[in-house]
C-alpha positions in Angstrom: 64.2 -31.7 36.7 65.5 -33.4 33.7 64.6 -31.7 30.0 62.5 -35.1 29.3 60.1 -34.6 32.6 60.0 -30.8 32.2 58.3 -31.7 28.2 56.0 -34.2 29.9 54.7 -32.0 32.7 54.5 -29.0 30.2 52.0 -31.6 28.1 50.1 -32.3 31.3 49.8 -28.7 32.5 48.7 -27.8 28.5 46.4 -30.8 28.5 44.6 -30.1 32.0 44.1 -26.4 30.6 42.3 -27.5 27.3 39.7 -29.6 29.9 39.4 -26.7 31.8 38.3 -25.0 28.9 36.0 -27.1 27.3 34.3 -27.9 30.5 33.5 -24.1 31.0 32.6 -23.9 27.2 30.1 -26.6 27.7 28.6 -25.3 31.0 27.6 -22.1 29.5 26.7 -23.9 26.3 24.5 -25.9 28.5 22.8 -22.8 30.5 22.3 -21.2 27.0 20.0 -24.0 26.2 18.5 -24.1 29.2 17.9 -20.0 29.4 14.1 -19.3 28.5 14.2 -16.3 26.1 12.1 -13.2 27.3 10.9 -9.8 25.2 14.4 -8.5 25.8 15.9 -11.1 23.7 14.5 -9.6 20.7 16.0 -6.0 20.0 13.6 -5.3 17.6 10.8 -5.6 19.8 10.0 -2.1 21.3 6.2 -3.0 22.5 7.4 -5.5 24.9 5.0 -8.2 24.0 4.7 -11.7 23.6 2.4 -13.3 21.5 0.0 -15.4 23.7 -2.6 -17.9 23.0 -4.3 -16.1 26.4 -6.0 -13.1 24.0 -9.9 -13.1 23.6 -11.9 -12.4 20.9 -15.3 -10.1 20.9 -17.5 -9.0 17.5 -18.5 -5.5 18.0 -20.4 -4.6 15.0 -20.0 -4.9 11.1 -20.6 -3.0 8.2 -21.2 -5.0 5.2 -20.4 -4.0 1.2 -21.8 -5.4 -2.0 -20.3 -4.9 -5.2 -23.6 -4.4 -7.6 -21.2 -2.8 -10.4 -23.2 -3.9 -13.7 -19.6 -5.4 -14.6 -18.5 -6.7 -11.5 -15.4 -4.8 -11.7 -14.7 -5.5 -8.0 -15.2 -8.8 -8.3 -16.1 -9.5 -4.2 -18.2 -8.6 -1.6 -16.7 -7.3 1.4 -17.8 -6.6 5.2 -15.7 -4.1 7.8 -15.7 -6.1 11.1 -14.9 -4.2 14.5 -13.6 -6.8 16.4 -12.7 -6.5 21.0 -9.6 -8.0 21.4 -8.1 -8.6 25.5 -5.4 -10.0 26.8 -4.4 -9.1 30.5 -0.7 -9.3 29.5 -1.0 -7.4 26.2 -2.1 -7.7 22.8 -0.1 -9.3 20.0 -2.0 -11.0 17.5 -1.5 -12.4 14.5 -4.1 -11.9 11.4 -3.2 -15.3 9.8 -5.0 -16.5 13.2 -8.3 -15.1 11.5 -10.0 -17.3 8.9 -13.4 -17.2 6.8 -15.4 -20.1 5.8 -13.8 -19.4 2.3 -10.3 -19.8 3.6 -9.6 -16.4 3.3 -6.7 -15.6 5.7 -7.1 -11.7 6.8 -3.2 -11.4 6.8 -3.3 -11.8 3.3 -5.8 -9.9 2.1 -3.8 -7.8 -0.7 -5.1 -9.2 -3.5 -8.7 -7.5 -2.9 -7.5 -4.7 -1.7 -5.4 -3.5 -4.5 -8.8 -4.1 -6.6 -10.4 -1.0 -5.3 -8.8 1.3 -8.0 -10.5 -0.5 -10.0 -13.5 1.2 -8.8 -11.7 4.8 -8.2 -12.1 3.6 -4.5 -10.3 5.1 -1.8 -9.8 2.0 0.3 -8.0 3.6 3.5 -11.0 5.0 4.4 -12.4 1.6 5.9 -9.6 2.4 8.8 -9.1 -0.9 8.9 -5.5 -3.0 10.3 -4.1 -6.0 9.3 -2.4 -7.2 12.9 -2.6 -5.7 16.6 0.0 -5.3 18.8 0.0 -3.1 22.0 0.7 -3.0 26.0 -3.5 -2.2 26.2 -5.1 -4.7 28.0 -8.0 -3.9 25.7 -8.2 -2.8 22.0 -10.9 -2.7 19.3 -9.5 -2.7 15.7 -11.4 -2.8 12.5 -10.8 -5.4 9.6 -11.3 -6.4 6.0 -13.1 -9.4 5.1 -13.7 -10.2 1.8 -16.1 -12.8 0.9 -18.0 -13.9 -2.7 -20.5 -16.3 -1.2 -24.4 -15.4 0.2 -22.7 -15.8 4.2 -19.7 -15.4 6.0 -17.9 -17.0 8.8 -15.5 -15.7 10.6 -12.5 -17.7 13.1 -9.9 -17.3 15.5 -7.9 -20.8 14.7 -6.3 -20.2 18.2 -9.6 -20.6 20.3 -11.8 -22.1 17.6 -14.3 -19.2 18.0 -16.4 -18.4 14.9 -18.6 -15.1 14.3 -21.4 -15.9 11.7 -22.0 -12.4 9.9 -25.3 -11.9 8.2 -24.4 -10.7 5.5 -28.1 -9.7 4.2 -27.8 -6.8 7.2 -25.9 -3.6 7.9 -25.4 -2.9 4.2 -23.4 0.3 2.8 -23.4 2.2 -0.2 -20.0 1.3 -1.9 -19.8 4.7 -3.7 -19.6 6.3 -0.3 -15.7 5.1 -0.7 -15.3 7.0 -4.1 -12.5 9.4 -4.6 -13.8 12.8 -5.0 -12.2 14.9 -7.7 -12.4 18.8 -8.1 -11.2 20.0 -11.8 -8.1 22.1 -12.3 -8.5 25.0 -15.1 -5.7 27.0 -16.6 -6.4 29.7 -19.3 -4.8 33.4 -21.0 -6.2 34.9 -23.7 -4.9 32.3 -26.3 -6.1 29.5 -24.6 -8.2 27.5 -21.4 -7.2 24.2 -20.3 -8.9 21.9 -18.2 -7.2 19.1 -16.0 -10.2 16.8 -15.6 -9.1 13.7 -14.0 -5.7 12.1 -12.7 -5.0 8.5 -12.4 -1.9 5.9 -12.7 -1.5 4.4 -16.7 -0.5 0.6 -16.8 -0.2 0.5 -20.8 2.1 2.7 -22.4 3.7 3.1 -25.2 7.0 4.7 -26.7 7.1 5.8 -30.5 4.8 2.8 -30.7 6.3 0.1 -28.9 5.0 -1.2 -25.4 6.9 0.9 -21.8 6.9 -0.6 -19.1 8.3 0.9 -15.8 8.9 -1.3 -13.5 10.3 0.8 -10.6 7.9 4.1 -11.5 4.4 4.8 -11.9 3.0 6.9 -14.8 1.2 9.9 -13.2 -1.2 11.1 -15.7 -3.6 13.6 -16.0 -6.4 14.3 -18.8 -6.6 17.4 -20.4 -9.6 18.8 -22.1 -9.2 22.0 -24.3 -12.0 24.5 -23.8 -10.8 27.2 -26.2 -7.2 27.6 -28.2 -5.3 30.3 -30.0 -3.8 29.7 -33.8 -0.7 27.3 -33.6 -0.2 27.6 -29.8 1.2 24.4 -28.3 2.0 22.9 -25.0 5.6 22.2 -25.7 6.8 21.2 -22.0 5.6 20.4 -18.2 7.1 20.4 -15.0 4.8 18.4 -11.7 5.8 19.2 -8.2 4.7 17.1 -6.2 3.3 17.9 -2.3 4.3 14.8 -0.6 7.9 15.0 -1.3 8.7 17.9 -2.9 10.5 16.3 -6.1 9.9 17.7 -9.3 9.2 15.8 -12.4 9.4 16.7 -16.3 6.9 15.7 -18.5 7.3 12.8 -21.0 8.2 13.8 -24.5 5.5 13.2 -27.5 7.2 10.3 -28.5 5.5 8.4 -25.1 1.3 8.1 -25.0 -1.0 5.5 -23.9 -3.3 3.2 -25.1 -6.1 5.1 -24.2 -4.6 8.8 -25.1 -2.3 10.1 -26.7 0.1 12.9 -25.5 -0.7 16.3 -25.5 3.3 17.5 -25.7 3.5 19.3 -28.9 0.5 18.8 -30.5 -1.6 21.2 -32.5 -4.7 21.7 -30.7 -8.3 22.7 -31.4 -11.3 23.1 -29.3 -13.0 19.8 -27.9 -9.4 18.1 -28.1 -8.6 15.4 -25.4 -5.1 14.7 -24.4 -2.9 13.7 -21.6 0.1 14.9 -19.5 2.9 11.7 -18.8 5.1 12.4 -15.6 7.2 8.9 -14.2 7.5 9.6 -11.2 9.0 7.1 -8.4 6.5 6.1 -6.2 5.1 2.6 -4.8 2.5 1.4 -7.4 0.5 -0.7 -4.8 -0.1 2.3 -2.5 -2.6 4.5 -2.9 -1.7 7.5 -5.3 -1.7 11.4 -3.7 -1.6 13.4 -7.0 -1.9 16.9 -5.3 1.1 19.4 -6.0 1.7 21.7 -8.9 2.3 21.3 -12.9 4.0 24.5 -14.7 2.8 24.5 -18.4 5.1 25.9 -20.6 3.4 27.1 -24.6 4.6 27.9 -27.5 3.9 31.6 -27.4 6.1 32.1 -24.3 4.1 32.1 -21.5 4.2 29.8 -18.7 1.5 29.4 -15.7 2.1 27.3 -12.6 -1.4 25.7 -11.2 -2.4 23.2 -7.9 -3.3 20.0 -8.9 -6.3 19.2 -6.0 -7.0 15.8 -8.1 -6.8 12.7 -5.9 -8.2 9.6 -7.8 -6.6 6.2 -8.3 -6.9 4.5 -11.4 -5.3 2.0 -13.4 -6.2 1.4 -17.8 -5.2 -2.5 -17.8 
């Protein structure tokens, strides 16, 4: 074979290689296309369901909430809907399916809900969800509907089934949601200190100028003193906290609220109301589990470790 045919037939072999090629590239390119995806596809999904149009919709009962608040600090009514959903193949259902007359979606809800510490309202104790997904065939779930009008309508935009709630029936008490607070006390000889509520400060202030923390919520906790000696102060503060164990020093004097001021070197008589400041890194948005411990450290040298057993949730905007 001469040099010039043995270039040309290395051209054609190269050639007849790169068709090979791009015909197997477009076969699979073609059956990848062509492949219906199943639950596997999706490695994040460990429930092994698919979201069907298939699931049904039941109203089991309701529960229905009236903010009568002189102030209307909640701003909305509210009803607690138990809802029957089936679905032979498994349940996963999307909230943004559900709808009120007021076009309320129930997936997005958040708004309301972070309005209960408005009220000191504890609002996981509605044991409500905001989605369902499970292999159960069968599953009843509560949710949160909040409405501002004399009715409510609730519907699945998948079937187009409505529920009409009466709204004038099955009322409950709102206070029954209330967090309930039980006083600290720590006292000696030369002094007795009550902790009288806990709750999350929005507006502070550093040596006069607005704080804001925008990754950290202010824990604070009121402090009422029933009897002092001469010149004793509180001069520091240390708050355990249960949840996660970490440990947090109390702000300096130079940081106090709006509200009241801080009670960190102060001289103190009888009758006197002041606060305790601790930032500590938590989500704002959740609700706020204040139990743990604060070490008070006075000016006479003693020092006395107590359990906070507050548990409110309350914001000063």
């Amino acid at each position: 074979m001469t040099k010039k045919r043995k270039v040309r037939y290395d051209r054609i072999v190269l050639l007849v290689l790169i068709a090979v090629a791009l015909i197997i590239a477009l076969v699979l390119g073609i059956k990848m296309i062509l492949r219906k995806p199943t639950v596997d596809d999706n490695p994040n999904n460990n429930n092994q369901i698919v979201e069907s149009n298939d699931t049904s919709i039941e109203l089991v009962s309701y529960d229905v909430y009236k903010d009568k608040d002189k102030d209307n600090l909640l701003g909305f009514n509210f009803a607690v809907v138990e809802l029957k959903f089936k679905n032979e193949n498994g349940i996963n259902y999307d909230f943004g399916n559900l709808v009120t007359d007021e076009n309320i979606k129930l997936s997005d809800t958040s708004m309301y809900s972070k309005k209960f510490n408005l009220q000191e309202l504890d609002f996981s104790l509605l044991n409500t969800v905001n989605g369902v997904i499970t292999s159960d065939k069968e599953y009843t779930a509560k949710v949160f509907v909040p409405f501002t009008k004399d009715k409510l309508i609730l519907t699945d935009m998948v079937s187009g089934k409505s529920f009409t709630i009466d709204v004038s029936k099955n009322e409950k008490d709102l206070s029954s949601l209330k967090y309930q607070s039980t006083e600290s006390n720590i006292s000696s000889s030369n002094y007795n200190l009550d902790i009288s509520n806990s709750y999350v400060s929005d507006m502070m202030t550093r040596n006069g100028q607005d704080y804001n923390s925008s990754m950290l919520c202010i824990y604070t906790f009121d402090i009422d003193v029933k009897s002092i000696g001469d010149n004793i102060k509180l001069t520091s503060a240390v708050y355990k906290k249960n949840s996660d164990g970490e440990s947090y020093d109390a702000l300096d004097a130079s940081y106090a609220s709006r509200k009241i001021d801080n009670i960190i070197d102060k001289t103190l008589k009888v009758g006197d109301k002041y606060a305790l400041f601790f930032e500590v890194f938590t989500d704002p948005n959740e609700k706020q589990d204040f139990s743990g411990t604060i070490t008070f450290n006075f000016s006479d040298g003693s020092s006395k470790t107590i359990d906070t057993v507050l548990n409110w949730w309350r914001s000063y905007l």
